[in-house]
Every structure is written in C-alpha cells, then in structure tokens.
Phi, psi and omega in degrees: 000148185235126201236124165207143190237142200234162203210153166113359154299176176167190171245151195201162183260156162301130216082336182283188172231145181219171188245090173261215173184131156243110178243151206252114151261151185104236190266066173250092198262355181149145196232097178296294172216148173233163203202181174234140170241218165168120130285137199243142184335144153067359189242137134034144136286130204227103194289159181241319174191162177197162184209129206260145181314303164320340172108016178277126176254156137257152152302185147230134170298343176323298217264335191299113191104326189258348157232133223230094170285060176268179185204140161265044179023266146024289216224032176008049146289157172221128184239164182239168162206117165227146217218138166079007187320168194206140167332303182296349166271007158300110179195173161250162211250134201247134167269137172230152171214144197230076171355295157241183190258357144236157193146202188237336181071213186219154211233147165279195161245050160061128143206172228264156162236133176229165210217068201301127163283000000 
C-alpha cells in the first residue's frame, strides 16, 4: 500500500503564494517521478508539474516561471512552490507518485487551492 498525503492548500489573493508538500509513505520500493496535477470544476485532470529521480523536471506552460518542483529523497517528500498565483490557477492539486515509468502510478486525495481576484 502507498499511501500520499498532501498539504499547504488554501485560499490566497491574486499574486500570492502557497507552499505545497506531499509525502509519500508505505510500499515505496522505488520512485521513478513524482509530480503535481490539479484539476478545476468542469476541467480535466491536468499536470502542473513532475520531477523524475534524476531531478528532470517538467512543466504545464501554463505554470512556467511562476511554480517550482522539488523533493527530498530522503523524507519522499515533493513541494510545489507557486508563486504569482492567478484565479486560473484554482483547483484542486492532486500528488501523484509513480514507481516506474509506466502506468498512472498512485495519487493523492487532493487538496484545494482557490485563488481570489
């Protein structure tokens, strides 16, 4: 069992910032990449961002300049740092983490970001 829980939503004004963290506990035998997704009413599950054991990150162009993926090996942890928040970024942000490199891997239960104008 895989267990991730993820923390550091909330509500913010436009412009603002949030920190989020996800850690990954249980049957964790290895970790190809872990990453963030987010979904918003009426939209899609979407990536936001992911970072691969080697540290190679992606992006959503969407997201690019204004949020920041690291982890901490260690403590299988994953942070989001979004900087620059925008109405449009309000959803909620999902952790995902993926053993290998294929499959969907296993997901979190979300949590919400709203984003005020």
């Amino acid at each position: 069992q895989v267990q991730l829980v993820e923390s550091g939503g909330g509500l913010v004004q436009t412009g603002g910032s949030l920190r989020l963290s996800c850690v990954a506990s249980g049957s964790i035998f290895n970790i190809y990449a872990m990453g963030w997704y987010r979904q918003a009413p009426g939209k899609q599950r979407e990536l936001v961002a992911s970072i691969t054991s080697g540290g190679n990150t992606n992006y959503a162009d969407s997201v690019k300049d204004r949020f920041t993926i690291s982890r901490d090996n260690a403590k299988n942890t994953v942070y989001l740092q979004m900087n620059s928040l925008k109405p449009e970024d309000t959803a909620v942000y999902y952790c995902n983490y993926r053993p290998v490199a294929i499959g969907t891997g296993y997901w979190g239960k979300g949590t919400l970001v709203t984003v005020s104008s």
